[in-house]
Residue, then its C-alpha position, 0 to 999 in steps of 0.5 A: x087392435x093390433x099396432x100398425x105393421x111399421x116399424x117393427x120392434x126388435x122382438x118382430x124382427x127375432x118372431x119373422x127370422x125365427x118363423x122363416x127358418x121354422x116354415x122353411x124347415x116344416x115345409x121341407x119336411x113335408x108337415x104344415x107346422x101350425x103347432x108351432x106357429x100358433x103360439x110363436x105368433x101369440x109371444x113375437x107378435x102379440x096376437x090374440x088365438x083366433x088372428x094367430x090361427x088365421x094367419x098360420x093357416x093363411x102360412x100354411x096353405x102358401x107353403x103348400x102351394x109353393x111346395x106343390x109347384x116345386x115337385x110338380x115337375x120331379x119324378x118317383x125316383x124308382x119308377x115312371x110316375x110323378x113324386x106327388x101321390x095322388x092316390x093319398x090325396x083321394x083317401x086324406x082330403x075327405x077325412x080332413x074336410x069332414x073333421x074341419x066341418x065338424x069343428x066349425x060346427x062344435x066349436 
């Protein structure tokens, strides 16, 4: 079991500005940065790996789900179509449920 959220010990309040800057950064550079979460959420917060791993995904997806509407709206800069590349989303998705799937099954 996991202490209560409040009141944070010191080492927390170092692991959630440490973890923002780090999310802040691997959003704006386009990866999703659970190699670095996992383990940084394992020594500030004294998580075990499967609630680390839940929790980074969960951090992860909100990030790209931010990250998605703030380029919603902005256009390639050298022709007349949207920044987002839809048609890499079409060869990327597949490959990466299949390879989640996998894992659950194996793992």
């Amino acid at each position: 079991m996991h202490k209560k959220a409040m009141p944070q010990e010191p080492i927390e309040i170092v692991g959630t500005v440490v973890l923002t800057i780090l999310m802040a950064l691997s959003v704006m550079s386009g990866i999703g940065g659970g190699g670095i979460i996992v383990p940084l959420l394992m020594a500030f917060y004294n998580l075990e790996t499967k609630e680390a791993i839940a929790i980074s995904g969960f951090t992860i997806l909100v990030g790209s789900i931010t990250r998605y509407i703030v380029t919603l709206k902005e256009r390639h800069p050298d022709k007349d179509a949207t920044a987002i590349e839809y048609g890499l989303s079409n060869v990327m998705l597949p490959t990466v449920l299949v390879g989640s799937i996998t894992g659950v099954i194996f793992a």
